[in-house]
Chimera marker file (.cmm) of the C-alpha trace (Angstrom):
<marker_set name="trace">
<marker id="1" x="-3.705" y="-9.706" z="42.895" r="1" g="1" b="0" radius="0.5"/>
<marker id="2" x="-3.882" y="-8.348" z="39.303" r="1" g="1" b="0" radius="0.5"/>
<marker id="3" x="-2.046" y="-5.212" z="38.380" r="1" g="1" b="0" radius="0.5"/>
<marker id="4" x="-1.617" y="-2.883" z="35.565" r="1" g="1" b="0" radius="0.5"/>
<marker id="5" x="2.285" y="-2.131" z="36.142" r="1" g="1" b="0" radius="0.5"/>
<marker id="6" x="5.242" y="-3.124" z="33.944" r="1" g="1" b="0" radius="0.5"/>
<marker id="7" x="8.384" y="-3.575" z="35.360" r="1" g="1" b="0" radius="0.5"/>
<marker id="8" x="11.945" y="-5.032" z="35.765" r="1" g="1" b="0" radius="0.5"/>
<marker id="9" x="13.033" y="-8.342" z="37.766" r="1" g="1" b="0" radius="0.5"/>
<marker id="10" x="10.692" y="-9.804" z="39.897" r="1" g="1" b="0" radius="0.5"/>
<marker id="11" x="10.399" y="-11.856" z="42.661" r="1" g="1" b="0" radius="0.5"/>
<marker id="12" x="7.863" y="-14.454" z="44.722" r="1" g="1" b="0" radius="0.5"/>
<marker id="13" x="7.355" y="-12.981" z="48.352" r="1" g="1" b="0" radius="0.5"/>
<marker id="14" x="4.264" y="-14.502" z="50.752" r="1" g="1" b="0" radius="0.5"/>
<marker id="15" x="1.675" y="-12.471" z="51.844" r="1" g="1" b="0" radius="0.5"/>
<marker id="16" x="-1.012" y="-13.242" z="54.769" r="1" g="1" b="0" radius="0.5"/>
<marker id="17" x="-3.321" y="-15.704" z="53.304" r="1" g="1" b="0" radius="0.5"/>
<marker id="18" x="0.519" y="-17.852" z="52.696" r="1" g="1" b="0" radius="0.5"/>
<marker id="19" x="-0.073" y="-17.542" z="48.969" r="1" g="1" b="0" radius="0.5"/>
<marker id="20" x="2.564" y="-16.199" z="46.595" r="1" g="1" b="0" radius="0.5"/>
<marker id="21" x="2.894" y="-12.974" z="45.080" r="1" g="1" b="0" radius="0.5"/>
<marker id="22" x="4.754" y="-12.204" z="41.675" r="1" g="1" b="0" radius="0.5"/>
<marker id="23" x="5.896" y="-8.605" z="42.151" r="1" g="1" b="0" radius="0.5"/>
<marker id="24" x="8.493" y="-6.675" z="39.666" r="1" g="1" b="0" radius="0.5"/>
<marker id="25" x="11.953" y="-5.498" z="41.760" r="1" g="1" b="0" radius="0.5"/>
<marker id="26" x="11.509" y="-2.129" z="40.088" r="1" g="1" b="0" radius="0.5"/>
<marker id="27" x="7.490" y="-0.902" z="38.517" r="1" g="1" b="0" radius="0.5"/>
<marker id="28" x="6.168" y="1.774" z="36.369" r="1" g="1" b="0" radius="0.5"/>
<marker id="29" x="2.475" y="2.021" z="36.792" r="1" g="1" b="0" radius="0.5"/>
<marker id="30" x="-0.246" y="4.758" z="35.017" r="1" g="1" b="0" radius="0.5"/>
<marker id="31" x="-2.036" y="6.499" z="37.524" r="1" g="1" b="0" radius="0.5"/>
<marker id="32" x="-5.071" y="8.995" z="36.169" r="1" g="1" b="0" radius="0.5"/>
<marker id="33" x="-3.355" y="11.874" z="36.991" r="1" g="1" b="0" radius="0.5"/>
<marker id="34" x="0.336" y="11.275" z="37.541" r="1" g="1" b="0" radius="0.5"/>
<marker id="35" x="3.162" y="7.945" z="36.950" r="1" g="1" b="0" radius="0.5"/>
<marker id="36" x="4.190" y="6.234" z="40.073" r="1" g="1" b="0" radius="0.5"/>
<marker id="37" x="7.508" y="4.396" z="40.219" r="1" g="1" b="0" radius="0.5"/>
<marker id="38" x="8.215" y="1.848" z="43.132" r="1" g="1" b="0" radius="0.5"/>
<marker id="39" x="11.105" y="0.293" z="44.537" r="1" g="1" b="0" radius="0.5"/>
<marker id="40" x="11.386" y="-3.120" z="46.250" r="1" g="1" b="0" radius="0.5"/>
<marker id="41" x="15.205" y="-2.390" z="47.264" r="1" g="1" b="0" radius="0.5"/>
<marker id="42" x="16.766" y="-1.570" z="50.712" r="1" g="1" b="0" radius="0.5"/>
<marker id="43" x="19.978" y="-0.047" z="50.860" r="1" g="1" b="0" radius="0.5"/>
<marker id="44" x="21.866" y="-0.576" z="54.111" r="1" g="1" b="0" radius="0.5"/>
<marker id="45" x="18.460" y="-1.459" z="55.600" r="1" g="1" b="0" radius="0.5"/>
<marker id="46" x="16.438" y="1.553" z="53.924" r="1" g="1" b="0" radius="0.5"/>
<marker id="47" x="14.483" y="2.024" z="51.340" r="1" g="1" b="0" radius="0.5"/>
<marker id="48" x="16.863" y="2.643" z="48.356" r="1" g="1" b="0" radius="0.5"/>
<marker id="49" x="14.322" y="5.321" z="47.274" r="1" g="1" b="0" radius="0.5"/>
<marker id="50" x="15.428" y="7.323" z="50.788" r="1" g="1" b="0" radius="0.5"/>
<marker id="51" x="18.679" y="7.975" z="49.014" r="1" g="1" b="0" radius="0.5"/>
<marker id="52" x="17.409" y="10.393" z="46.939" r="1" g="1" b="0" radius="0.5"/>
<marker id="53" x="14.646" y="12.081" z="48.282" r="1" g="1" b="0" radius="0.5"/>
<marker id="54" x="14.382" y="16.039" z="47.196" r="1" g="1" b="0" radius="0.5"/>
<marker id="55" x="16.616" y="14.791" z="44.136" r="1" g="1" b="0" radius="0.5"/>
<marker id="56" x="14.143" y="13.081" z="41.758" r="1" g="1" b="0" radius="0.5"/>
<marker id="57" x="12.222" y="16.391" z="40.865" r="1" g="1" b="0" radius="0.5"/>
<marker id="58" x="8.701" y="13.898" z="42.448" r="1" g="1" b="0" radius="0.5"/>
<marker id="59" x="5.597" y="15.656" z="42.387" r="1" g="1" b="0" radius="0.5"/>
<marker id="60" x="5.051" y="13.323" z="45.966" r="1" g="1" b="0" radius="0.5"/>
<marker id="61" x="6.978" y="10.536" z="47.153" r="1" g="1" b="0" radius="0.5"/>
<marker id="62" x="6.545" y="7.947" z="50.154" r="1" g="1" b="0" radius="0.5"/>
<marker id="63" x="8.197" y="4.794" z="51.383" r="1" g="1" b="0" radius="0.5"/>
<marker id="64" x="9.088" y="2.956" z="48.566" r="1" g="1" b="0" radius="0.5"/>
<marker id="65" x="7.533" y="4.963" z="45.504" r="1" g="1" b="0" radius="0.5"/>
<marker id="66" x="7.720" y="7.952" z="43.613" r="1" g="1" b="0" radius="0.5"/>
<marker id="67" x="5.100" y="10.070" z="41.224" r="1" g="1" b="0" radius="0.5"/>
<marker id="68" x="5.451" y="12.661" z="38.890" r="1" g="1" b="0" radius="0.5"/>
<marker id="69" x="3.467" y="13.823" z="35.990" r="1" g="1" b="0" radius="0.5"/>
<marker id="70" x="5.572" y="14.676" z="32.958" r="1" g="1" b="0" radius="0.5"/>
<marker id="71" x="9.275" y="12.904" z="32.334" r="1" g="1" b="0" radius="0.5"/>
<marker id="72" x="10.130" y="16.691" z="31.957" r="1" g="1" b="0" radius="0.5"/>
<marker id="73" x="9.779" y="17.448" z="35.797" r="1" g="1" b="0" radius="0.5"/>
<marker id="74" x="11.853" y="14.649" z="36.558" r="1" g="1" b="0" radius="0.5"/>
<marker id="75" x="15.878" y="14.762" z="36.940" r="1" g="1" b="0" radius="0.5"/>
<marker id="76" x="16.861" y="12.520" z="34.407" r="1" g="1" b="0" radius="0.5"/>
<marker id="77" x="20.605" y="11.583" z="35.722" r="1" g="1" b="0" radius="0.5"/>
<marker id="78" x="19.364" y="11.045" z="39.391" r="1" g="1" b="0" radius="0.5"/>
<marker id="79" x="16.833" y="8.838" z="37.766" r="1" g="1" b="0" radius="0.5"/>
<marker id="80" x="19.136" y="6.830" z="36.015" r="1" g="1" b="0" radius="0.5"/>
<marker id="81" x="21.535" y="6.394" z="38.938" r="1" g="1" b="0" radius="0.5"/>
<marker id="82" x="18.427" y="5.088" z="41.630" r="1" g="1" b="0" radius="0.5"/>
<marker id="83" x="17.614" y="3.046" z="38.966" r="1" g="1" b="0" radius="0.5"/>
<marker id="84" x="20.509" y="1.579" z="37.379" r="1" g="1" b="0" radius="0.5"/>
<marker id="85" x="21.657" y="1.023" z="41.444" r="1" g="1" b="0" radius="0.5"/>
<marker id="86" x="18.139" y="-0.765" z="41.688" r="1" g="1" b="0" radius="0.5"/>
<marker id="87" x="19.115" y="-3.214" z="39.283" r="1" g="1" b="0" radius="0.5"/>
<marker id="88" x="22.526" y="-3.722" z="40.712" r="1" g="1" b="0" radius="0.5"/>
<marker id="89" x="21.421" y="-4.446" z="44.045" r="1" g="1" b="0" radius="0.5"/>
<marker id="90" x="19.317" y="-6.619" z="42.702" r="1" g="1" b="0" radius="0.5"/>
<marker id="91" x="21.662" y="-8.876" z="41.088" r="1" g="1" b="0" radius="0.5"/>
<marker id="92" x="23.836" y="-8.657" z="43.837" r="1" g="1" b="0" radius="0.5"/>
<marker id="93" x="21.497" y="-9.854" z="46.320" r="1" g="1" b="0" radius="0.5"/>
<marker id="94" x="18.573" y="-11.266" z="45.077" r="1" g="1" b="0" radius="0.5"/>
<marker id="95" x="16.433" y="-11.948" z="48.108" r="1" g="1" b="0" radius="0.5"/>
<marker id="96" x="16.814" y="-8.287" z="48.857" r="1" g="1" b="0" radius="0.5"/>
<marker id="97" x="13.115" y="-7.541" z="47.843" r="1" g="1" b="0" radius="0.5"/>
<marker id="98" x="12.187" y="-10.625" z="49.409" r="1" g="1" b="0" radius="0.5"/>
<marker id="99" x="12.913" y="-8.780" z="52.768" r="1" g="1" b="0" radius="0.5"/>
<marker id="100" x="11.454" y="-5.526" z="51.543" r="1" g="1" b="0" radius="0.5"/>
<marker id="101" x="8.457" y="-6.903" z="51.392" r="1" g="1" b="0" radius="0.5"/>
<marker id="102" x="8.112" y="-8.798" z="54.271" r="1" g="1" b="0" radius="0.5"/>
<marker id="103" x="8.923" y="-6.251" z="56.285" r="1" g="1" b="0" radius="0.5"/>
<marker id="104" x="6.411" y="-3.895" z="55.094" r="1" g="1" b="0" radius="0.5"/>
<link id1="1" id2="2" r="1" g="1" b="0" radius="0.2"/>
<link id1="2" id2="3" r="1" g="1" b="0" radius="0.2"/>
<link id1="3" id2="4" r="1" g="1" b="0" radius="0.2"/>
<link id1="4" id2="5" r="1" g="1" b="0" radius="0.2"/>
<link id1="5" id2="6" r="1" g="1" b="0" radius="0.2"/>
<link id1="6" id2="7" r="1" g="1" b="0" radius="0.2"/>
<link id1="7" id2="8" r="1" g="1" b="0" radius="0.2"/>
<link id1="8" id2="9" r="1" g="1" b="0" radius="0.2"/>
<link id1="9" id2="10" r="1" g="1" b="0" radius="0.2"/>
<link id1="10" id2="11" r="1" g="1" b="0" radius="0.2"/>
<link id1="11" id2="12" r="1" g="1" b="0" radius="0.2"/>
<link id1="12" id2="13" r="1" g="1" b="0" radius="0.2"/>
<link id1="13" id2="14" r="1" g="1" b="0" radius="0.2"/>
<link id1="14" id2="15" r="1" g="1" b="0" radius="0.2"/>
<link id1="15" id2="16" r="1" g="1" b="0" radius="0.2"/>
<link id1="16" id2="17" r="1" g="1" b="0" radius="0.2"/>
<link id1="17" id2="18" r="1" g="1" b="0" radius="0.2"/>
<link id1="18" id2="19" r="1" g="1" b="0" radius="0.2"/>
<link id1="19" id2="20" r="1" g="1" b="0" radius="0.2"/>
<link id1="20" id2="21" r="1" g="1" b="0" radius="0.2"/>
<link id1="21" id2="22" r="1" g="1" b="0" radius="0.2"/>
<link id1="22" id2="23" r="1" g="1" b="0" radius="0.2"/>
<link id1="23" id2="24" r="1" g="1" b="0" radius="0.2"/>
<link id1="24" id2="25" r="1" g="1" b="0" radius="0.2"/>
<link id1="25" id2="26" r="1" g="1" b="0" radius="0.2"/>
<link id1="26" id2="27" r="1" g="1" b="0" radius="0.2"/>
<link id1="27" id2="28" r="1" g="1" b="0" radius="0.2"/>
<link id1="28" id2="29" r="1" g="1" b="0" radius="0.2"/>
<link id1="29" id2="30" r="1" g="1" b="0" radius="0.2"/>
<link id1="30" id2="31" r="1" g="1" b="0" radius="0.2"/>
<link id1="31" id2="32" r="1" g="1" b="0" radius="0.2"/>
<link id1="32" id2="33" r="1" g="1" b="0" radius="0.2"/>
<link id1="33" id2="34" r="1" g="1" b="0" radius="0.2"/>
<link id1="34" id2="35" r="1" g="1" b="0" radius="0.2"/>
<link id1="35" id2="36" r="1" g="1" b="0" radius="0.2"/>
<link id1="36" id2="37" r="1" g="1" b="0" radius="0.2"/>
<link id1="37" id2="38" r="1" g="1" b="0" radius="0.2"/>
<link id1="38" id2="39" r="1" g="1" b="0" radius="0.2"/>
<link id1="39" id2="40" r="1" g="1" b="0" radius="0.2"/>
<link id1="40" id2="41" r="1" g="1" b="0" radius="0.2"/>
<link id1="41" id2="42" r="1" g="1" b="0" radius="0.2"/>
<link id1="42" id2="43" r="1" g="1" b="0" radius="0.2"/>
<link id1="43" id2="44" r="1" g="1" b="0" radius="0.2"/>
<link id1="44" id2="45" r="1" g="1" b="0" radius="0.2"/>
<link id1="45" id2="46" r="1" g="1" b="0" radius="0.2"/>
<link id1="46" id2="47" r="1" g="1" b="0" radius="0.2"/>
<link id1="47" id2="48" r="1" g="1" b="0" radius="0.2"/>
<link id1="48" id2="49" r="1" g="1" b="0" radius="0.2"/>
<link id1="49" id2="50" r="1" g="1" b="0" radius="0.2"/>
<link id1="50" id2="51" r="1" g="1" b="0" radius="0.2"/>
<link id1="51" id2="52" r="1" g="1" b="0" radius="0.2"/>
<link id1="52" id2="53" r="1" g="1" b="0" radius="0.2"/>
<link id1="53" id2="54" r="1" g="1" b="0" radius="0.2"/>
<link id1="54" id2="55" r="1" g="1" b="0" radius="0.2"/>
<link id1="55" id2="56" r="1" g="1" b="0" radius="0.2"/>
<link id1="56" id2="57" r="1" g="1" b="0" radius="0.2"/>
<link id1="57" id2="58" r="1" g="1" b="0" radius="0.2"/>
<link id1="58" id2="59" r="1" g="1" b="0" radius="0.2"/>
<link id1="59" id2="60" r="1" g="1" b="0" radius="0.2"/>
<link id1="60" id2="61" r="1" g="1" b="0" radius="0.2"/>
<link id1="61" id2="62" r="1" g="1" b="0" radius="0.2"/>
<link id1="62" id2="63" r="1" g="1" b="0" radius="0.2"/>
<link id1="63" id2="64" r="1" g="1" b="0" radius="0.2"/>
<link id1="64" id2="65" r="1" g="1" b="0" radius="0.2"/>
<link id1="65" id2="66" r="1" g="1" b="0" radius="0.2"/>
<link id1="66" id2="67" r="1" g="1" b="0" radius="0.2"/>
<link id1="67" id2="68" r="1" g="1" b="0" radius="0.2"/>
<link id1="68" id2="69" r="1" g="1" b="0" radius="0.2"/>
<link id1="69" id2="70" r="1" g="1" b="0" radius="0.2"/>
<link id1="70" id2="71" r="1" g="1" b="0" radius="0.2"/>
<link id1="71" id2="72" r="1" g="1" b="0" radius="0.2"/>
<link id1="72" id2="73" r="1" g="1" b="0" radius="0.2"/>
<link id1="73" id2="74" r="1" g="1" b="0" radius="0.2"/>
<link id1="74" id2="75" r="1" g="1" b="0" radius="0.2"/>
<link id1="75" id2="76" r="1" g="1" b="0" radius="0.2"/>
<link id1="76" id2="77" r="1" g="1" b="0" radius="0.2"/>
<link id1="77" id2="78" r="1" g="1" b="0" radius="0.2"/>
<link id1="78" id2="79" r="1" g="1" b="0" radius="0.2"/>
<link id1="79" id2="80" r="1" g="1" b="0" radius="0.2"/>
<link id1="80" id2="81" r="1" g="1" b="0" radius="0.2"/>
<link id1="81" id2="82" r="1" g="1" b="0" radius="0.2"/>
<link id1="82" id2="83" r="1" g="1" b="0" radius="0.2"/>
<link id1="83" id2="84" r="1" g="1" b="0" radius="0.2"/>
<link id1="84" id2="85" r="1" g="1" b="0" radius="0.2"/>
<link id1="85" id2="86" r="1" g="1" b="0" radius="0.2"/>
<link id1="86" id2="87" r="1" g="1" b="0" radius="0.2"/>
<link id1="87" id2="88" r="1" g="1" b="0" radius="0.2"/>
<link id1="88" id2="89" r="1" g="1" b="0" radius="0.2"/>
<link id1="89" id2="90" r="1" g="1" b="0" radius="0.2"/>
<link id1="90" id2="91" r="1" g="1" b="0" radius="0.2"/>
<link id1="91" id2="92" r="1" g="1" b="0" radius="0.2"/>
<link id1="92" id2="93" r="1" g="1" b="0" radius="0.2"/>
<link id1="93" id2="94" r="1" g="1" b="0" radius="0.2"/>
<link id1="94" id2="95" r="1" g="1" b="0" radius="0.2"/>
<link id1="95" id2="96" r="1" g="1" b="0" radius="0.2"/>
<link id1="96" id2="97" r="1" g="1" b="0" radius="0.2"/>
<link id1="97" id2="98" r="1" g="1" b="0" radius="0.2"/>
<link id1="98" id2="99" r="1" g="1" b="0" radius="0.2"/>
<link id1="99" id2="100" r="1" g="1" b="0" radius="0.2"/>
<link id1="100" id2="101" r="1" g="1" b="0" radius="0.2"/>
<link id1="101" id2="102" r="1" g="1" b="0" radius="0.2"/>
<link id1="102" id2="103" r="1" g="1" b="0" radius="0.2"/>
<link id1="103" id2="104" r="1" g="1" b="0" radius="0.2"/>
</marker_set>
C-alpha cells in the first residue's frame, strides 16, 4: 500500500493477505478539496477522535478521521489537546494502534 500522508509514530499491524503494514499513529493527508487527519488511538476502547466530536470545527468527520478545509475553520486548542493526547497515549501504550487496527 503506498500513500501520500505524513505523519507521527507509526506502527506494523497485519492485514488479510498476513503481510505487514507501516501506518503513522497520527496522519495528515492532502485531499483535492479538503485535509483529512486520522487517528489510530482508542481511548477507553473508543476512538480517541469520539472525544471531541462537534469540538474540532471539521467540515465532516467519521470513525477515526477528521477533514476540514482551511486551518482557520479549525479550533486550534481542541486540536492541540486530541493531538498532543494522541501522542501520549501512544507512548504510554504502544500496541494501542495495533488494536485499532485490527479491530477495524
Amino acid at each position: 500500500m503506498r500513500l501520500k500522508m505524513i505523519g507521527y509514530g507509526q506502527f506494523r499491524y497485519a492485514v488479510r493477505s498476513g503481510k505487514q503494514v507501516l501506518w503513522p499513529v497520527i496522519g495528515l493527508a492532502l485531499q483535492k478539496n479538503y485535509i483529512s487527519l486520522y487517528f489510530a488511538v482508542t481511548f477507553q476502547g473508543r476512538p480517541v477522535t469520539a472525544l471531541y466530536t462537534g469540538r474540532l470545527g471539521a467540515l465532516r468527520a467519521g470513525r477515526n478521521n477528521f477533514s476540514f478545509e482551511r486551518f482557520s475553520d479549525l479550533d486550534a486548542d481542541a486540536l492541540e489537546t486530541l493531538v498532543t493526547r494522541s501522542a501520549e497515549i501512544f507512548e504510554a501504550e504502544p500496541d494501542n494502534p495495533v488494536r485499532y487496527k485490527q479491530s477495524s
